[in-house]
C-alpha positions, -999 to 999 in steps of 0.1 A, spaced: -16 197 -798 -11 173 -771 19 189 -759 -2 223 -753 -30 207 -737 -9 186 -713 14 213 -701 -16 234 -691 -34 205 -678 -7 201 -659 -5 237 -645 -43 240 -641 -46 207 -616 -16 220 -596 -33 254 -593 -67 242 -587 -48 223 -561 -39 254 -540 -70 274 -547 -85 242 -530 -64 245 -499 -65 279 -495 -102 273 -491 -101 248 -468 -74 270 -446 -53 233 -445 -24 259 -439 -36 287 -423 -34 323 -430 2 324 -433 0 295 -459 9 313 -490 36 337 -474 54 303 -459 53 287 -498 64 317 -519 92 319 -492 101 283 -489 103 284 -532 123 319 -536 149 312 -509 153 270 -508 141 254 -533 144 276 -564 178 283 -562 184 245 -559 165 237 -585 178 263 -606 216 249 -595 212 216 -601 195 221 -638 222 246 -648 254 227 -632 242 197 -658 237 223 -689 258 220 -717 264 261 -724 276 259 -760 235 257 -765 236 296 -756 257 304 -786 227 301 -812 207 325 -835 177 314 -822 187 327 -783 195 362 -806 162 362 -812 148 354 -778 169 380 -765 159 407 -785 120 397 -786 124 401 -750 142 428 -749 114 446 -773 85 434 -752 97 448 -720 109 478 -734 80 490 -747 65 476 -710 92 501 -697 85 530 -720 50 531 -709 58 527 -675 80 555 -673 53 582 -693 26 566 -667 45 572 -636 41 536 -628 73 537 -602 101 514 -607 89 483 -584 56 477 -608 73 487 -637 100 460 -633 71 435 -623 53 443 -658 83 442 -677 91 410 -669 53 396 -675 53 413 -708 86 390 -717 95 363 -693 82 332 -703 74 304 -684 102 281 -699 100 257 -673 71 236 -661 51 245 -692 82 250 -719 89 217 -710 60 195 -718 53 217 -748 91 216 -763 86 174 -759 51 169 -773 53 201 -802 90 208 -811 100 169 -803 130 179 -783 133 192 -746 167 207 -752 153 233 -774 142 253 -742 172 252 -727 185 285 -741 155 305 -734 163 286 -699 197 296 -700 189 331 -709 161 341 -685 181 327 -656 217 343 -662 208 374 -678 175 387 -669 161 370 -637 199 389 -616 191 420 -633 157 421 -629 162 412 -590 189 437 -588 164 469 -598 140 456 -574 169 452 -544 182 486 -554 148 503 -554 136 492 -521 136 512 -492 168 527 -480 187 508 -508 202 546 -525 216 550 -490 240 519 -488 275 520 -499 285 517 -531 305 486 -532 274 469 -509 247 480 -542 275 468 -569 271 431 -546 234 433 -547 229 402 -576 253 380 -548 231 388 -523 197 376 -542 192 337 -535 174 331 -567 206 349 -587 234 332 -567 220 295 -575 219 307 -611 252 319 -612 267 294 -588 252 264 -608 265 285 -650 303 281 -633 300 247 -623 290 238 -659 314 257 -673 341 245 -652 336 208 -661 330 201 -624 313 169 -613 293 174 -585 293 142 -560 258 126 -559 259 125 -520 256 164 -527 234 165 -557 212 144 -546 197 162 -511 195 193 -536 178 181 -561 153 168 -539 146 202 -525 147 218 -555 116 199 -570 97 215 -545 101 245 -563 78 242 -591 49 229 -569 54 249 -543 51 285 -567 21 268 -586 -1 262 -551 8 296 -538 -4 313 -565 -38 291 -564 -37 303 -529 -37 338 -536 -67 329 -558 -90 328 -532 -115 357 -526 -95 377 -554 -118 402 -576 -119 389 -611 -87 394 -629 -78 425 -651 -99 452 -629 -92 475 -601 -57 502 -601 -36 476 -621 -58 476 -648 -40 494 -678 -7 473 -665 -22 442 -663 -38 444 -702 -5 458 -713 17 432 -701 -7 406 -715 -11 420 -749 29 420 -751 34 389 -740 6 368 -757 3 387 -790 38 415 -791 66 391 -787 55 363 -805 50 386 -834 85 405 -827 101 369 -822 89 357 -860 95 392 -875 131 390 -864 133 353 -869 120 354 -907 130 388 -918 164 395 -901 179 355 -896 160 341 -918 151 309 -901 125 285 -919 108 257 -908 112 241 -876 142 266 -867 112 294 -869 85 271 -851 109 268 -822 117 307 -815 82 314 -823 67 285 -802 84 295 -769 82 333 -775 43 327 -769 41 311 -741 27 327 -713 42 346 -682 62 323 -658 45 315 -622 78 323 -603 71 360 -612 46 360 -584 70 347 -562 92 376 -569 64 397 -566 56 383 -535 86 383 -520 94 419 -529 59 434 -519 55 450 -553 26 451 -582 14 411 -563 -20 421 -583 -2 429 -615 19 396 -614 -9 376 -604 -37 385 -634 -10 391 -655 4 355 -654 -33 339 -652 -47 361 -685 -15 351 -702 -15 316 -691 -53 315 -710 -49 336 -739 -13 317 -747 -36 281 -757 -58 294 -785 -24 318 -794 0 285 -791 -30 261 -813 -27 290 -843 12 290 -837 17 255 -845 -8 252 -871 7 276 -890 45 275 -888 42 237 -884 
């Protein structure tokens, strides 16, 4: 399990990091709003160009991104069903959907597909997946139900995903790879130096917005905030193996892998979309930290079983 531990290890010092600064008021009271903006429109789209412009694609054709897909897709529709009997409005809706079901494939996937599935490339479709096909759509609701949005033309709402930093680097980066394009290093380079700061930069802001917060799980966000975290630590790792055993019939380490990144927790960078959007920031936030907590025992049990 030293995959598990180190990935969260990992996560926690960064964290404890910016709960640190925020503090100590090392960067003022703007601090957190200057980071979540520097990561959603710089550094994450590089980041997310430069990883995807060097992905082989063929990995997306796979039964075990079938299964990813419609895990996810079960987690944040039941997320959605909820939502809409509640009257939870579209904004914090979209915000809970995507911590019932987005997982953090990234900084934690990572470490955890290296130390506990012995191969890094094995999160790469969930990768793939989250950045291409749910991350634009997900952005695209949130553009489209902001204020005034209904009122724009038509053709300007059907451009929204171009207009979304975090979708264009996606998109910008999947036709690069699939052209066969090399990318000179003089260019690369400068952007994949920026986009490192991404990762850090969404892990100390949300360690920022730490600081004098109530204890998670309480106030008007309470019956979101348990919902999204019982789908995403407990719903779609179950929904991920059901489909995975019963319907493909995977076995062995083809299961372990589906199952394995279906339980990890919420990714970080949904509080930077939170954030930047000005929507359910309390949801996102004890969503993604309950998760994050719950998903260690939950991954332990995981990987002693199926592996």
């Amino acid at each position: 399990m030293q995959g598990v531990l180190t990935g969260f290890a990992v996560i926690a010092v960064v964290i404890a990091v910016g709960y640190a600064i925020g503090r100590r008021g090392y960067l003022g009271v703007h601090g957190r709003e200057v980071l979540t903006k520097l990561a959603f429109h710089v550094a994450s789209p590089a980041l997310l160009f430069t990883t995807l412009a060097q992905t082989d694609l063929s990995v997306i054709f796979s039964s075990r991104l079938l299964v990813t897909a419609l895990s996810t897709a079960a987690a944040a529709g039941v997320f959605v069903a909820v939502g809409v009997v509640r009257h939870w409005g579209v904004g914090r809706t979209t915000i809970g959907a995507l911590c019932s079901s987005y997982v953090n494939s990234g900084n934690l996937g990572i470490p955890i597909a290296v130390y506990v599935l012995g191969d890094a490339s094995l999160v790469a479709p969930v990768l793939l997946f989250q950045l291409v096909g749910v991350t634009p759509i997900a952005l695209t609701i949130l553009d489209l139900s902001g204020s005034g949005a209904k009122k724009a033309p038509l053709w300007r709402r059907l451009l929204t995903p171009l207009r979304n930093p975090i979708a264009v680097g996606s998109l910008a980066g999947v036709a690069v790879s699939a052209t066969g394009l090399r990318i000179p290093a003089p260019v690369l380079d400068p952007l994949t130096l920026i986009g490192g700061m991404s990762v850090p930069a969404v892990l100390l802001a949300f360690g920022i917005s730490l600081c004098g917060s109530t204890m998670p799980g309480r106030g008007p966000d309470r019956h979101p905030v348990f919902l999204s975290v019982a789908l995403k630590s407990v719903g779609q790792p179950a929904a991920a193996w059901a489909l995975a055993a019963g319907v493909f019939g995977l076995r062995g380490a083809p299961l372990l892998d589906v199952v394995v990144t279906s339980a990890l927790p919420a990714a970080q960078n949904l509080y930077t979309y939170a954030s930047s959007y000005r929507v359910a920031e309390r949801l996102a936030r004890d969503s993604i930290l309950l998760s994050t907590v719950i998903s260690v025992p939950v991954l332990v049990v995981v990987a002693a079983l199926l592996g």
